[in-house]
C-alpha positions in Angstrom: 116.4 65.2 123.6 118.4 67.6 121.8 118.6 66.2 118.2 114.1 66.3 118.7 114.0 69.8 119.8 116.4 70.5 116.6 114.2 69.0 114.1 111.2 70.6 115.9 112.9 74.2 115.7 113.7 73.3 111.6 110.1 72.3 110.9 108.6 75.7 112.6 111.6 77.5 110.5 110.1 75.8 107.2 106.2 76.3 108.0 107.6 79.9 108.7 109.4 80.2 105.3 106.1 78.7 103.5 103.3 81.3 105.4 105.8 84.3 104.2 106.4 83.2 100.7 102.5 82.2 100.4 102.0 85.9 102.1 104.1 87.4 99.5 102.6 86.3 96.3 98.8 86.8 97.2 99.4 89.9 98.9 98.1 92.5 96.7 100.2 94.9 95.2 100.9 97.9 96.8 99.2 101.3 95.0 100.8 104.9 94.6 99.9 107.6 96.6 100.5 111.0 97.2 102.2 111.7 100.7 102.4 115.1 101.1 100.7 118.3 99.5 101.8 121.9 99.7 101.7 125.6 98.2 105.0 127.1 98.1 105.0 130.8 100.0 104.0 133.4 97.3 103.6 137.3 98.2 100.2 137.5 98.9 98.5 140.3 101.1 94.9 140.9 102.7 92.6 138.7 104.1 93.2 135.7 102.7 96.4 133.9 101.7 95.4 133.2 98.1 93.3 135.3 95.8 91.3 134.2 92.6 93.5 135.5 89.5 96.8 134.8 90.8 99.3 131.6 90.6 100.7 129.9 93.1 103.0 126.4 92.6 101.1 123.3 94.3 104.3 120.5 95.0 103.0 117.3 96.1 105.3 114.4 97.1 104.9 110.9 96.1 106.0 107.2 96.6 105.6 105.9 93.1 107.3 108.3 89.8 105.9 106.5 87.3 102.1 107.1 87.8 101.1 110.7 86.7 99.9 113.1 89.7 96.2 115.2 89.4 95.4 118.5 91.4 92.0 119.5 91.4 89.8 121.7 93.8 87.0 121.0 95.7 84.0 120.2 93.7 85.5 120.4 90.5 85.3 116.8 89.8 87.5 114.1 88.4 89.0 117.3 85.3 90.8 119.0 87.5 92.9 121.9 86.9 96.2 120.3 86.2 98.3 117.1 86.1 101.9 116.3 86.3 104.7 113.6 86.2 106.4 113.1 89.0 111.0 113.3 89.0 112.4 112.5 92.4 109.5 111.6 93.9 108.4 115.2 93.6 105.5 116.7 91.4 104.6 120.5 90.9 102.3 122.4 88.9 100.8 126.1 88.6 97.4 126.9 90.2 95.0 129.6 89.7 92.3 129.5 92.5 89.0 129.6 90.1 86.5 130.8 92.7 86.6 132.1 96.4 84.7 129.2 98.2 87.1 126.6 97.5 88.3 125.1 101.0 90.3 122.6 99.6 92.9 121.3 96.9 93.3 117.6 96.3 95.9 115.6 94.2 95.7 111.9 93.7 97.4 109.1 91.9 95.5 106.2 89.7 94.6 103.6 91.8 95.6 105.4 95.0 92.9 106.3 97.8 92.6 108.7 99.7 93.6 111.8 98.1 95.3 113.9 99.8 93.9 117.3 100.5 95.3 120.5 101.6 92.7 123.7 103.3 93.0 126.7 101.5 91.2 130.0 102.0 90.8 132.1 98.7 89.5 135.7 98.2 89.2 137.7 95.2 92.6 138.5 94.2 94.0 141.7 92.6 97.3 140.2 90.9 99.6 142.8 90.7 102.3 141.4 88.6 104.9 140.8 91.9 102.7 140.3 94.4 98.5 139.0 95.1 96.2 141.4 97.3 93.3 139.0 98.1 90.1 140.4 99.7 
């Protein structure tokens, strides 16, 4: 009884082994993405946190460094305002909100969906060389 429950367990094992190894090669392959978005704390007074006119660094982190990273605001289409390579799984760039009734700020990898976004709230900004005031 024992040597048949034995040879039992070993075929399961090897119908096992096959499935996975079968699973692993038509399993398709996995696609970069962006995990996190944020804007770094900048001085920026009034009614809004950001203000058209001033910069603010965007750092975005990833789960693949060797596909290229692309910020862009709501409605401003596949351009965007910047791109960047990723080091460290990290990638940064500079953004000047272009308008006030942007809501949100993507960035996206090739072949990665969703994006991910990130609500902002942008006034018209006075930029005063240390700090925004955004109305």
């Amino acid at each position: 009884m024992t040597r048949t429950h034995t040879a039992t367990a070993r075929k399961a094992l090897g119908a096992t082994a096959i499935i996975a190894g079968l699973a692993a090669v038509v399993a398709p392959p996995a696609t970069a993405s962006v995990t996190t978005i944020s804007i770094a704390p900048s001085a920026t007074f009034g009614l809004h946190p950001y203000g058209t006119g001033c910069s603010y660094t965007v750092n975005v982190t990833v789960d693949d460094n060797t596909k290229t990273v692309y910020f862009y605001e709501e409605g401003q289409g596949p351009s965007g305002f910047s791109e960047a390579v990723p080091v460290n799984g990290v990638a940064s760039t500079t953004w000047v909100p272009s308008r006030t009734d942007i809501t949100y700020i993507y960035a996206v990898q090739p072949e990665a969906w969703p994006e991910t976004r990130f609500p902002v709230s942008v006034g018209t900004g006075i930029d005063t060389g240390s700090a925004c005031i955004a109305f």
